[in-house]
N, C-alpha and C positions, 0 to 999 in steps of 0.2 A: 504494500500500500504506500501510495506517496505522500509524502511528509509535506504536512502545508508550511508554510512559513509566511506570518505577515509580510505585506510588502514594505514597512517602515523599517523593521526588521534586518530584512535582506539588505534595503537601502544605508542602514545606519552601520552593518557591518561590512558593506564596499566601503564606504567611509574613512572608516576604522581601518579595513587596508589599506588604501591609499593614502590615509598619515604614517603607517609604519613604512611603506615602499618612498617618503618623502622623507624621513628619520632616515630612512637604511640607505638613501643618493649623500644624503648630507653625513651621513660615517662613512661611507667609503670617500667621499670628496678629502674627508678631514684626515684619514687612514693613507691618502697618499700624498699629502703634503708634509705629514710624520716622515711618513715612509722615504719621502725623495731626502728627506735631512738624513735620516739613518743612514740610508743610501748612498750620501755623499762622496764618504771615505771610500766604498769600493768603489767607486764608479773611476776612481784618480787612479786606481790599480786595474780595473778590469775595461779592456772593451764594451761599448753600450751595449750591441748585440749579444755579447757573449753573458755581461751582466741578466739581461731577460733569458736568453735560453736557461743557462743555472738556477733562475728565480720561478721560471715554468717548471724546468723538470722536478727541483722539489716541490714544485703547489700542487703536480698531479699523484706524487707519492702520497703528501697528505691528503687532498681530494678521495683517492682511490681507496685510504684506511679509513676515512671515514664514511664512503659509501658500504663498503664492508662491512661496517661495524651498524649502522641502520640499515640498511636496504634501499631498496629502489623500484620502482616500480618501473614495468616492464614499458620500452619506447617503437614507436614504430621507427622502420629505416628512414625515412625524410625529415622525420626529425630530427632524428642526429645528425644526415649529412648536413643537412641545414646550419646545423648548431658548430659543427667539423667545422666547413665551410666558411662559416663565419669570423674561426676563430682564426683561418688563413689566410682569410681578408683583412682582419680589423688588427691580426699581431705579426703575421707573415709580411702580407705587404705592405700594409699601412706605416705600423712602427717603424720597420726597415728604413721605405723610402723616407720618414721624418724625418728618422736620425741623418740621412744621407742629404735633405734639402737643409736639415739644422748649418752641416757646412756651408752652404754657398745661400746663403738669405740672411736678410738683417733682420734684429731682434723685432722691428717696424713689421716686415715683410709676414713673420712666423704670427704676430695678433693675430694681423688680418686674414692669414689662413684658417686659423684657429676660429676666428666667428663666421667664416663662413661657411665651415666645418658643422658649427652649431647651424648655424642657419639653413642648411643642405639637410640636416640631420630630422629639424623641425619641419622644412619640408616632403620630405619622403614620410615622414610617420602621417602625416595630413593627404597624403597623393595615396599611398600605400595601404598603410593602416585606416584610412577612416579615420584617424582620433579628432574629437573636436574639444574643444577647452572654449571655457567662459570665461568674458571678457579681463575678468579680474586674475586670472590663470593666466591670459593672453598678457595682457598688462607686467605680472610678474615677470614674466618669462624676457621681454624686453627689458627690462632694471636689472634682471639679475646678467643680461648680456652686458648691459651697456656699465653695469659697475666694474664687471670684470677687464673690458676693454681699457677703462679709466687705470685702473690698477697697471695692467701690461702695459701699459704706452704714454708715453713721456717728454720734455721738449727734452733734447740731446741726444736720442734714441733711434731716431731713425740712421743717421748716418753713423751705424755701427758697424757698418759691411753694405757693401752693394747687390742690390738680390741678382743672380742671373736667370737666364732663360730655363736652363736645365733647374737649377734648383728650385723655381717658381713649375715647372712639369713637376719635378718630383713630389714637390707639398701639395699641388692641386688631386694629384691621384691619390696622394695618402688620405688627405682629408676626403676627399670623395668614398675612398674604399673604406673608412672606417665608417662614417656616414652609414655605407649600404649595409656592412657587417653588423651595425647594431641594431638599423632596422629588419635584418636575415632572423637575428637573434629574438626579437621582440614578439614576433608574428608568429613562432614557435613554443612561446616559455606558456603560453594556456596547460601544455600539453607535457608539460615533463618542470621537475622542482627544481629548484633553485640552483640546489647543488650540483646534479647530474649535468645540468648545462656550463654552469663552469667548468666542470671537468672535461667537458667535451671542448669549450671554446678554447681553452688553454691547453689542451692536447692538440688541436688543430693548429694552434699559432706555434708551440713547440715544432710538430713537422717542420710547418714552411718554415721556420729559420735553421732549420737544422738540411733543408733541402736549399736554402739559400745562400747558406753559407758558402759555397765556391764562388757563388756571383758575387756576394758584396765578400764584408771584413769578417767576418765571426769567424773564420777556420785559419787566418791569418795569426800566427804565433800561437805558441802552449797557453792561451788566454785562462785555460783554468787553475793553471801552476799556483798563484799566488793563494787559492782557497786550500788548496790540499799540504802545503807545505806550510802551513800554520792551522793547527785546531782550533784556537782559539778566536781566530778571526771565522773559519767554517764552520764553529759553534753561532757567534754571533749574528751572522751569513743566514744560518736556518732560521735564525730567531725570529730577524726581521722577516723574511719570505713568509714563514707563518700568517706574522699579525698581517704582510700583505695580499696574503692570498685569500683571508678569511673576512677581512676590515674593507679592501679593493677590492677586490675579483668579485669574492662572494657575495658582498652588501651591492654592488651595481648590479650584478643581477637579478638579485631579490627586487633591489629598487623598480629597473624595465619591468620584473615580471607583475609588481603591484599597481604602479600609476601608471599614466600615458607617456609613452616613450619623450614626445615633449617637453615633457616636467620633468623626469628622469633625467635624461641628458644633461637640462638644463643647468638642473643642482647639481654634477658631477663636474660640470665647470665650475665650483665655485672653491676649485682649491686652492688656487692664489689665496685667498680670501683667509684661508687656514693659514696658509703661511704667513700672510702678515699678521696675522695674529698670536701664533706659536711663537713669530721672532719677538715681538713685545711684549709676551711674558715670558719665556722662558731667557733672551739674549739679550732684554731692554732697551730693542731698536726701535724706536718711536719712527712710525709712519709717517713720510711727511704728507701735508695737507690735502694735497692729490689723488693719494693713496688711501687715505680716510674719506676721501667725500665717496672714492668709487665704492669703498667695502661698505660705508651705509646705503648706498644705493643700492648695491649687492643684497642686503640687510634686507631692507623695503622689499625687493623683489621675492624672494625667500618667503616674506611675512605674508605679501599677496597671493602666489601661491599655494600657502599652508591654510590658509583664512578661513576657506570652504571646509576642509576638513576639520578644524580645530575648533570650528563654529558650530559645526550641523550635530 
């Protein structure tokens, strides 16, 4: 017999997940602005690529003890190649060619790929998905762009490096293909939890760098030498992947699979936002004025989107 459920009910508990999928953008936003500080110190020893490959291979060792240790419920095949797929687009090629336009584009060049990335993102999930968001959602989703943009970008900034042709190809495709991979990822997570889909996007992105590697840098030099020839740095090494494969990885997925890919996104840009803040209280580097007006605009927007939820 089926189970009636009022419909205020059902209503107030969409609700209620989508402030927790709004919670879980903004801990993984905050989980990797931790994470890039942690990250610092290897990243002066390690290769960028080679850093991710290491940081994937053990997120799927823990991923895979913890599917182990609960279960899983059983997936059809398009959903995982989907979810595969995704994670070849949005960590194989996407990150790759970043890292590779990071060389040759000015810090000017890499915002403005970055919001069109957002904005590319927010369009496919509205062409794509169908999602429609209310005005005051719409609203947010603009403040929390345009805070962060404020934050990134600065007078003396642009003329950090000259962008080139190739490096402006390489960030257009990345940001595109990360774009498409989240919305690949988005259109499938009805259908399989939270966690199995990370495992799978981050097994997909592991491949493509590991099949990448002759083309670009990662297989250039013993890049894993400097973790295995000290313990106590490759203790530390797990430590951090943990919190960011669980705090990152995990909570964005959680987050796409609760709210509209829109919202989701949107609050995963907002880690600058963490970082100016981590530095101010943990380093007591005072924001200058610029950088405060963007993160309360950032603030506001956040507020607008949580509104609905936090209100109803």
């Amino acid at each position: 017999m089926a189970r009636f459920e009022p419909a205020g009910l059902a209503g107030n508990r969409a609700v209620g997940l989508e402030l927790i999928g709004i919670l879980a953008a903004l801990g993984s936003a905050a989980t990797w602005a931790v994470g890039a500080l942690l990250l610092k110190p290897f990243a002066e020893q390690l290769p960028a690529m080679g850093l991710a490959f290491a940081k994937g291979i053990f997120g799927l060792l823990l991923l895979g003890t913890c599917i182990l240790l609960v279960g899983r419920e059983p997936i059809g095949a398009p959903v995982f190649w989907v979810l595969f797929l995704s994670g070849v687009l949005g960590i194989g090629v996407a990150d790759t060619l970043f890292f590779k336009a990071l060389r040759e584009l000015s810090s000017h060049s890499v915002v403005q790929l970055m919001l069109l990335g957002q904005v590319a993102t927010i369009g496919m999930a509205v062409v794509f998905l169908g999602e429609v968001l209310v005005w005051q959602e719409w609203s947010g989703v603009a403040l929390v762009i345009a805070g962060v943009a404020v934050v990134l970008t600065g007078p003396g900034e642009e003329g950090d490096g000259r962008a080139t042709r190739r490096g402006i190809l390489f960030g257009l495709v990345s940001v595109m293909s990360m774009a498409a991979s989240v919305t690949m990822a988005k259109g499938v997570l009805d259908d399989v939890d939270a966690l199995t889909a990370t495992f799978l996007r981050i097994a997909g992105g592991v491949v493509s760098l590991f099949l990448f590697a002759p083309v670009f840098y990662l297989g250039r030099g013993n890049w894993i030498s400097p973790l295995l020839s000290d313990w106590r740095l490759a203790l530390r090494f797990c430590a951090i992947a943990t919190f960011v494969t669980f705090g990152g990885f995990f909570l964005s997925l959680l987050a796409m699979k609760l709210t509209p890919l829109a919202i989701a996104n949107t609050l995963l840009s907002t880690e600058p936002l963490f970082v100016l803040l981590i530095m101010a209280i943990l380093y007591r580097e005072r924001p200058d004025s610029r950088r405060l007006l963007g993160s309360l605009i950032g603030v506001l927007g956040v507020g607008l989107i949580s509104a609905k939820s936090i209100l109803t």
